[in-house]
C-alpha positions as CSV (number, residue, x, y, z in Angstrom):
1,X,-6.5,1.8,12.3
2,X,-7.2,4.4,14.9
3,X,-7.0,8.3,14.8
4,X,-6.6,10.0,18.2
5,X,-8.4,13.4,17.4
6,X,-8.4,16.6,19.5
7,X,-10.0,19.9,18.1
8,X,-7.4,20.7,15.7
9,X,-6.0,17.6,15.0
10,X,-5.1,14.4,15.3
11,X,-2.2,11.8,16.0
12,X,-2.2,8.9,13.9
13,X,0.1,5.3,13.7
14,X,1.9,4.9,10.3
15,X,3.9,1.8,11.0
16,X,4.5,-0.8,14.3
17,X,6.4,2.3,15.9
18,X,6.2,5.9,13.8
19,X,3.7,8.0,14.4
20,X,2.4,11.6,13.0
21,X,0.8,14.4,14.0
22,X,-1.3,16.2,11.7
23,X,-2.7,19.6,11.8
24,X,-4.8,21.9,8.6
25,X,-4.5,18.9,6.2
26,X,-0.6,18.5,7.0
27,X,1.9,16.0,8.9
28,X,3.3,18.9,11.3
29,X,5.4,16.4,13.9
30,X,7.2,12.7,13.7
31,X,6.8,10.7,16.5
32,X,8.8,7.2,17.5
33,X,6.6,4.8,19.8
34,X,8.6,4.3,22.9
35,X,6.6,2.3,25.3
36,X,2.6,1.3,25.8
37,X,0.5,-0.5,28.6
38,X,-3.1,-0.9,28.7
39,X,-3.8,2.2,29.1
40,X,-1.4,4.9,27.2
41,X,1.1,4.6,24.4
42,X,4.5,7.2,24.9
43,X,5.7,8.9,22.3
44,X,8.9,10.6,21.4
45,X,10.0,12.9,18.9
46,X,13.4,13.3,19.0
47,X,13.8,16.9,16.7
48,X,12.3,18.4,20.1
49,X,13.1,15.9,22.9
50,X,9.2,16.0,23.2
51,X,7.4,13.4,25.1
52,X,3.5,12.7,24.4
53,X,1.5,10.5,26.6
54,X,-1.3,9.2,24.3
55,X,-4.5,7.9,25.7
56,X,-5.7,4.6,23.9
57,X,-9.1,4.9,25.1
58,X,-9.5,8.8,24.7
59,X,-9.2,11.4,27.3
60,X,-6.3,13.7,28.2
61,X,-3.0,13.8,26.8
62,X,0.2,14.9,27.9
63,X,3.5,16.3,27.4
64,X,6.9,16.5,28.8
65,X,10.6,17.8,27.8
66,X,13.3,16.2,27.6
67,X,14.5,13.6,30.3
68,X,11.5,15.4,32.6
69,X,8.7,13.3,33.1
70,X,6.3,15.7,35.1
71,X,3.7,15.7,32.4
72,X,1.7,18.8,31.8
73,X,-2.0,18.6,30.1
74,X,-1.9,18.5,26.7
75,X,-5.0,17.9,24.3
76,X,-8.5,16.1,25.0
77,X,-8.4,13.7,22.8
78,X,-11.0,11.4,21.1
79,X,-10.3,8.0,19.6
80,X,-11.9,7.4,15.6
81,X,-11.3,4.1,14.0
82,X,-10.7,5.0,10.7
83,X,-11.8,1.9,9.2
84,X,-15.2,2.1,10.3
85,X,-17.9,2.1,8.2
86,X,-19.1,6.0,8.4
87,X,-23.2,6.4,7.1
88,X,-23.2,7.7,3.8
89,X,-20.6,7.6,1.7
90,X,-17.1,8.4,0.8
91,X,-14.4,9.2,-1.7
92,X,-11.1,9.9,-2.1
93,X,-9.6,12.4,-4.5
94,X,-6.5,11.1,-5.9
95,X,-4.4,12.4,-9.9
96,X,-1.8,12.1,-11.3
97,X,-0.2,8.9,-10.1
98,X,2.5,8.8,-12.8
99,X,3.3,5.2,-12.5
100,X,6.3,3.9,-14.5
101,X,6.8,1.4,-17.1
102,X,9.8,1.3,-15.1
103,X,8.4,-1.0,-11.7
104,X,11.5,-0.3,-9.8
105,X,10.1,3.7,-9.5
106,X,6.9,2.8,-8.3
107,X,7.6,2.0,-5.0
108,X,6.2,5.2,-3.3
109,X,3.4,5.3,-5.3
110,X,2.8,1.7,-4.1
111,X,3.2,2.5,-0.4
112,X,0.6,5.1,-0.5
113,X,-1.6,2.7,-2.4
114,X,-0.9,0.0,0.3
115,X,-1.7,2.5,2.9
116,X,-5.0,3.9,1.5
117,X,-6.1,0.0,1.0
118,X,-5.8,-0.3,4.8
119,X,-7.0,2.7,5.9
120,X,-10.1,3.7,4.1
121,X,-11.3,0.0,3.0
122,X,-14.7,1.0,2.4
123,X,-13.8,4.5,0.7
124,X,-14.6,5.1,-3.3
125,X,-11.8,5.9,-5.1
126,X,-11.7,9.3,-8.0
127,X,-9.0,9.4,-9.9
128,X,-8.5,12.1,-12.5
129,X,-5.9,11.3,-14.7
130,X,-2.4,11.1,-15.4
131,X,-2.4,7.2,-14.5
132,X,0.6,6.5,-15.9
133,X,3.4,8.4,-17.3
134,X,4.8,6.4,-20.4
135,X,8.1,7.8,-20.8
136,X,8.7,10.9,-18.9
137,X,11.0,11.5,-15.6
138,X,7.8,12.6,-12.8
139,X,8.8,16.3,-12.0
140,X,6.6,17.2,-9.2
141,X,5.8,21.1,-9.3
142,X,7.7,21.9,-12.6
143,X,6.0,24.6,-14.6
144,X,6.7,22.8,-17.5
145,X,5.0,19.7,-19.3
146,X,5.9,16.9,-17.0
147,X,8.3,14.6,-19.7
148,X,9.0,17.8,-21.7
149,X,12.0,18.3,-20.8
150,X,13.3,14.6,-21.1
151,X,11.6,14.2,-24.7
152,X,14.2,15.9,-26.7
153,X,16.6,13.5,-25.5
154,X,14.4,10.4,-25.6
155,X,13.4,11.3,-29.1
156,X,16.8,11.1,-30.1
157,X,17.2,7.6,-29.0
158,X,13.9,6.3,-30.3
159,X,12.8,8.9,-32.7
160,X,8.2,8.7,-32.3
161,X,6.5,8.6,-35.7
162,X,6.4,9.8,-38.7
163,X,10.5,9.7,-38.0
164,X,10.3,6.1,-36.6
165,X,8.2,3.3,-35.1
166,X,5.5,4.0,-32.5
167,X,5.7,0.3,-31.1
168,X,8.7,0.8,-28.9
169,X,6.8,3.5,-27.2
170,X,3.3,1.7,-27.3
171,X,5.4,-1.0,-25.7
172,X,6.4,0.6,-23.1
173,X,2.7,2.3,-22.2
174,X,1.5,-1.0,-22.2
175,X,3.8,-2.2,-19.3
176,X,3.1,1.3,-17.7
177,X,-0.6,0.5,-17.9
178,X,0.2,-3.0,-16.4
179,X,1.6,-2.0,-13.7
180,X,-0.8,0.4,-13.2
181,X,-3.8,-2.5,-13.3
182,X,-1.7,-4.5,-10.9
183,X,-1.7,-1.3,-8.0
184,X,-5.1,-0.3,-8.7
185,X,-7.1,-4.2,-9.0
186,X,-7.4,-4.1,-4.9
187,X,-10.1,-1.5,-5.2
188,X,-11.5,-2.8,-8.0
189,X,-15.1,-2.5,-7.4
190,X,-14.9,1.2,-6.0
191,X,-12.5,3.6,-8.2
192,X,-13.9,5.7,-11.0
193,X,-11.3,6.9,-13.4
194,X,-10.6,9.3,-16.0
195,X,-7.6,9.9,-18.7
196,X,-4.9,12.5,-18.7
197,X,-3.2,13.6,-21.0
198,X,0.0,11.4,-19.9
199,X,-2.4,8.5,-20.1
200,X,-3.0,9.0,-24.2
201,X,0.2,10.9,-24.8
202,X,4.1,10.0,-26.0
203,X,5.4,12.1,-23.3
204,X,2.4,13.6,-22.2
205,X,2.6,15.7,-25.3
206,X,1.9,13.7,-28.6
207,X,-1.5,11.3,-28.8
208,X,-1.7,8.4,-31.1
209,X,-4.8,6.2,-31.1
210,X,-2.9,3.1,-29.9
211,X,-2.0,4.9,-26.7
212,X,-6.1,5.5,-26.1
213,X,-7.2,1.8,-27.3
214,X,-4.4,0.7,-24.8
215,X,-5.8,2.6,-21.6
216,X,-9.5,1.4,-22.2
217,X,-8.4,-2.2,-23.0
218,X,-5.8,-2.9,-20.5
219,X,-7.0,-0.7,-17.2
220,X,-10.4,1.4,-17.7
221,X,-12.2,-1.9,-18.7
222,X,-10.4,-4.5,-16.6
223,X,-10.9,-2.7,-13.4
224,X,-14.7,-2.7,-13.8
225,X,-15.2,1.3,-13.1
226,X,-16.7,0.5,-10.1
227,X,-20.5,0.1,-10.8
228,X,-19.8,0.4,-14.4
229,X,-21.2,3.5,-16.6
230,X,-23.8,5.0,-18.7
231,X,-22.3,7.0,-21.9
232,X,-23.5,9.8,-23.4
233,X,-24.2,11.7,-26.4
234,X,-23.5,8.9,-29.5
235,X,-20.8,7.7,-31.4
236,X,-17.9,5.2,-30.8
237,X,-15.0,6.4,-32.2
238,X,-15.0,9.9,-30.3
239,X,-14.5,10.2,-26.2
240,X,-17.5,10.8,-24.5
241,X,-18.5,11.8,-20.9
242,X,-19.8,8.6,-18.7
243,X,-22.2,8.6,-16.1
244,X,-22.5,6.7,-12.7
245,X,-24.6,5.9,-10.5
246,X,-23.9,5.7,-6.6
247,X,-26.4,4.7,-3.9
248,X,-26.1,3.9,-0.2
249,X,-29.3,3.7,1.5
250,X,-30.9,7.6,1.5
251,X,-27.7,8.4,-0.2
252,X,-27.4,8.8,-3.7
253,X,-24.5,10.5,-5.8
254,X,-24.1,10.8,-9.6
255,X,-20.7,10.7,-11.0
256,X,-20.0,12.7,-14.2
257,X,-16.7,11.4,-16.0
258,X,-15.5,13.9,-19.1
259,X,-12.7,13.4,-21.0
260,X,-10.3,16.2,-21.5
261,X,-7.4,14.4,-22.7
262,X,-6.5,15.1,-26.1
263,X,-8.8,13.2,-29.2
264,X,-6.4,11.5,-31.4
265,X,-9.2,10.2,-33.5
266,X,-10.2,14.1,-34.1
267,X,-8.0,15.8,-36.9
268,X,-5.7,18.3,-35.2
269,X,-5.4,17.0,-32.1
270,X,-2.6,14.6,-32.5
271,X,-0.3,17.1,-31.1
272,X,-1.2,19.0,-28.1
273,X,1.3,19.4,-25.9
274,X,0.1,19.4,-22.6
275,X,-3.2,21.4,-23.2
276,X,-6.8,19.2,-23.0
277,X,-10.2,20.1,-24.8
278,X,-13.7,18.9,-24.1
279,X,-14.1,18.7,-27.6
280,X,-18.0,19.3,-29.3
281,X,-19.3,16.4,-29.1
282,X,-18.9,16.1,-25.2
283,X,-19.8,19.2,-24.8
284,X,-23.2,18.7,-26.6
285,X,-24.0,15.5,-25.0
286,X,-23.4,17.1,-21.6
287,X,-25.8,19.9,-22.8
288,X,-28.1,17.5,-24.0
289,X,-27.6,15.5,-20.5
290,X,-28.4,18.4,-18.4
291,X,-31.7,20.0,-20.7
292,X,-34.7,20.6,-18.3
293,X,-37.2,17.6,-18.8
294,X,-34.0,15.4,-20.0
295,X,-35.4,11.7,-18.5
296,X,-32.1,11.0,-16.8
297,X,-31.2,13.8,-14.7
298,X,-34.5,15.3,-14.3
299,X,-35.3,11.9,-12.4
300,X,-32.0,12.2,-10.5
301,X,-32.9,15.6,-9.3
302,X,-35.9,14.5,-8.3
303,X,-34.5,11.7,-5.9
304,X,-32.1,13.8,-4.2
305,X,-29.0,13.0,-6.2
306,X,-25.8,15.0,-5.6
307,X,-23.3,15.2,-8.5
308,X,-20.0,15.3,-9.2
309,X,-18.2,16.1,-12.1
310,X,-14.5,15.1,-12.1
311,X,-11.9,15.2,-15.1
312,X,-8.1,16.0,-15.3
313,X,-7.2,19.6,-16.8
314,X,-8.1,22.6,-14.6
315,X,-11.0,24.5,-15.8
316,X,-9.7,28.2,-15.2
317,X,-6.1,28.4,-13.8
318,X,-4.1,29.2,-17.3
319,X,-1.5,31.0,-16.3
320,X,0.4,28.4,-18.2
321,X,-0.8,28.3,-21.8
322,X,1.0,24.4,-22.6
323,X,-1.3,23.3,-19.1
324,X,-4.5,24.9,-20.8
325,X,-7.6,23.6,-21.1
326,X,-8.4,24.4,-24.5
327,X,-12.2,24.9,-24.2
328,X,-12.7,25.7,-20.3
329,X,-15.1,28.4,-20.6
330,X,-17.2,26.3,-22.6
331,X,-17.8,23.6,-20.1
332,X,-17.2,25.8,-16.9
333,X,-20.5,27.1,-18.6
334,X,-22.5,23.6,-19.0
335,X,-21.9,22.2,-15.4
336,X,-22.7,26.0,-14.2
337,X,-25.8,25.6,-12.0
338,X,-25.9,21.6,-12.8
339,X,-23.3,19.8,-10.7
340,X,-22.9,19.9,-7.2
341,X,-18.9,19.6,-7.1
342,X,-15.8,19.3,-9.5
343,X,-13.0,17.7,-9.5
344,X,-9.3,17.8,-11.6
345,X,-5.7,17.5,-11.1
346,X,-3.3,18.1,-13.9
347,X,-1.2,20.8,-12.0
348,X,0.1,19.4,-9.3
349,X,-1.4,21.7,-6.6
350,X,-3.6,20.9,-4.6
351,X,-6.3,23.3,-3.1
352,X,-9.8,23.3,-1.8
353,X,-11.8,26.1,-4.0
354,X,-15.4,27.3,-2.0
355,X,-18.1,28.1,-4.5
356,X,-17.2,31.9,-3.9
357,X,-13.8,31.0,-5.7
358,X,-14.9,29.6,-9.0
359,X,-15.2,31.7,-11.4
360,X,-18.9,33.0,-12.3
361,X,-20.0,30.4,-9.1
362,X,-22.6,28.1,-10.4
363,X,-20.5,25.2,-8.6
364,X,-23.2,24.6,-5.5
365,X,-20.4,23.2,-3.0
366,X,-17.0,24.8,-4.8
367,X,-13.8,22.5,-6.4
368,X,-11.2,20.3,-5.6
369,X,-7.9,20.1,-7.4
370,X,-5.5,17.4,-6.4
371,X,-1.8,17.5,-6.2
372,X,0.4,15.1,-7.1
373,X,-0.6,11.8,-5.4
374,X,2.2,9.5,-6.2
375,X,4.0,12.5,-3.7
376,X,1.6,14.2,-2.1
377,X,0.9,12.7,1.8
378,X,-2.3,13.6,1.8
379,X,-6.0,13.5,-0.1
380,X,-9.0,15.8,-0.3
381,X,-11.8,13.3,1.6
382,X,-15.4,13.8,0.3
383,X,-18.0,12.3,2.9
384,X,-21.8,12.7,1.3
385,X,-24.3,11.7,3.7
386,X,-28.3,12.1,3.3
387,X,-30.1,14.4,4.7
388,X,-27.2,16.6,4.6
389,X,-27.3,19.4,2.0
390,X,-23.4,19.8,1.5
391,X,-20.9,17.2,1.2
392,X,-18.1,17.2,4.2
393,X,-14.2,17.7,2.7
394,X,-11.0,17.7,5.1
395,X,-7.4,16.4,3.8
396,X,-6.7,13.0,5.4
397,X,-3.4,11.0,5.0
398,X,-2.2,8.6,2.3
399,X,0.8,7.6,3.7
C-alpha cells in the first residue's frame, strides 16, 4: 500500500475507492476515487465539491472546485510504500482492544486488525492491556471504570462470588480470550503483550485467579510473545516483569513487560476496582534487574541496546483515584534514568509525552499513552534504527 506524502501530510487508499487525507496524526478529509490513468488518480470529496489530481508516481498535485477543472498547484508530493521493509525496526502501540465474548461486536476492532495486517506486515506489535473486556459495554472516554456502570445490573442477573458461581463469568472470559487469540494469531511471531486490568477482572473491577490462569493459558502463551521472554525476580505464583530481546542487524531493542494488573494470588487485591499496582516483588526484581554490574543489562548497555518499558495503568495522571496506579511513584522511580521509553494505555487518551513532560524526567526519549484502539484510527509508530540515538514516533493510521 502506498502513502502519497507532502510536507505536512499525506493521502492515503483505505479501500478499492475511499481515500483519506491525514494531517498532525489525524484523518482531516474523505475522499471518493473518481477516475485513474497511468499517470494520476482523481479524487473527489464531495463535503467540499473538491477535486485532487493525485500523482501516482510523485510530483505535483492539484486541485479544483466544483464542476471547474482548471487545476491550480496543490502539494509536491512523494510516493512511500508503506509495506516496505524500513532499516531498523518498528512497533506499533496499540491498548485496550476490549474485544467481546460477544463476536458480533468485534467487528471494528477486526477491521483495524485486518488493516494493520496489510499495512505494516513487517511492524512489531505492543499491546498494553485491556485485551478483552469480559463483560462490560466498551465506553470509550468515560471517566468511570469501563463495565462499572453495567456491573450493578449484570450482578443482579448472575450474582459473582461469594453470592454465586464464578463459572458463568470464567465462561464467558474464556470465549472473550478466544476470540481474542483468533484476531491476534496473524501476528503471531511479532506482538508483545501485557494484562490489564479488564484482562484479570469480572468487569474490570473484581480479580479472581481463574480469570489470570485463563489469559496466560489461552492467549499470552499460545501466541508465542513474539521471541518469547526472560522473567525476573523468582517465584511462580506472583506476576513478574518479562524481558525481551529484539535484534535487527546494528539494531537492538530490549523490551521490559511489568504487570500492573491487579494480583489475585496476593491477599487484598481481589478487589481493586479499576486501580493497578506493581506490587513488591516486581518492583524488587526490576531493582535488582537494573543494579550497576547486574550481568544482564550491564551487557545490554554495553551493546547499544535501547529499552522500552511498556505496561497498562498510567504512571502519573490520577486525577481519577478508581484509574490509579496504586504504586506509581514507586516504579516511575526504578525505570528513572534506566529505560529509554514507556509505554501504557488504560485511559483512553492518547498523547505523545517529551521527556520534559514526565514527571522528575529520567525517561531519555519521553512516553507514549495510547487511546482506545478498538476506536481510535490511528497509532503512535515507533521506528528504532542504529546509529540513531532517539527512536522516530509519528501517528500513522489503523484503519
Amino acid at each position: 500500500m502506498s502513502k502519497y506524502t507532502y510536507q505536512s501530510g499525506f493521502f492515503i487508499q483505505k479501500a478499492r475507492l475511499d481515500w483519506e487525507e491525514w494531517q498532525q496524526g489525524r484523518v482531516t478529509w474523505k475522499f471518493r476515487e473518481a477516475e485513474r490513468d497511468e499517470s494520476y488518480v482523481t479524487l473527489h470529496d464531495a463535503s467540499r465539491n473538491i477535486w485532487v489530481l493525485l500523482p501516482l508516481k510523485g510530483g505535483m498535485s492539484y486541485f479544483a472546485y466544483g464542476g471547474d477543472r482548471g487545476w491550480s498547484n496543490l502539494y509536491q508530493i512523494t510516493v512511500e510504500d508503506s509495506t516496505a521493509r524500513k532499516s531498523g525496526m518498528q512497533f506499533l502501540h496499540l491498548s485496550d482492544l476490549h474485544i467481546l465474548a460477544d463476536s458480533s461486536l468485534n467487528r471494528a476492532i477486526e477491521q483495524r486488525l485486518q488493516f494493520i495486517r496489510r499495512t505494516y506486515p513487517n511492524h512489531y506489535l505492543i499491546l498494553t492491556g485491556d485485551i478483552i473486556d469480559n463483560e462490560g459495554q466498551v465506553l470509550p472516554g468515560t471517566t468511570l471504570p469501563i463495565g462499572l456502570t453495567q456491573a450493578a445490573m449484570n450482578a443482579l442477573v448472575t450474582p459473582p462470588p461469594p453470592l454465586g458461581p464464578l463459572a458463568p463469568h470464567l465462561a464467558k472470559t474464556r470465549q472473550a480470550l478466544g476470540h481474542a487469540l483468533k484476531l491476534l494469531s496473524p501476528f503471531k511471531g511479532r506482538i508483545y503483550l501485557c494484562p490489564g486490568n479488564h484482562d484479570y477482572g469480572l468487569w474490570g473491577n473484581l480479580y479472581f485467579a481463574e480469570f489470570r490462569q485463563a489469559f496466560d493459558s489461552i492467549l499470552a502463551t499460545p501466541l508465542l510473545q513474539a521471541s518469547g521472554g526472560l522473567p525476573l525476580g523468582t517465584g511462580s505464583t506472583s506476576k513478574r516483569p518479562v524481558l525481551y530481546s529484539v535484534m535487527d542487524g546494528p539494531t537492538k531493542v530490549c523490551l521490559l513487560g511489568i504487570d500492573t494488573a491487579a494480583d489475585p494470588y496476593v491477599a487484598g487485591s481481589g478487589a481493586g476496582v479499576a486501580t493497578g499496582a506493581v506490587g513488591g516483588a516486581q518492583l524488587t526484581a526490576l531493582q535488582q534487574f537494573f543494579l550497576p554490574g547486574t550481568v544482564v543489562p550491564g551487557l545490554g548497555n554495553a551493546l547499544g541496546f535501547m529499552t522500552l518499558a511498556f505496561f497498562h495503568h498510567h504512571p502519573w495522571l490520577h486525577t481519577e483515584p478508581a484509574l490509579k496506579l496504586l504504586d506509581a511513584d514507586k516504579l516511575m522511580a526504578v525505570l528513572h534514568g534506566n529505560v529509554d521509553l514507556i509505554l501504557f494505555g488504560h485511559k483512553h487518551v492518547a498523547r505523545h509525552y517529551t521527556p520534559a513532560q514526565v514527571p522528575n524526567g529520567g525517561i531519555r526519549h519521553g512516553a507514549l499513552a495510547s487511546g482506545s484502539s478498538r476506536s481510535e484510527t490511528s497509532a503512535f509508530e515507533i521506528t528504532i534504527s542504529s546509529p540513531n540515538p532517539a527512536p522516530s514516533i509519528r501517528r500513522v493510521p489503523i484503519l
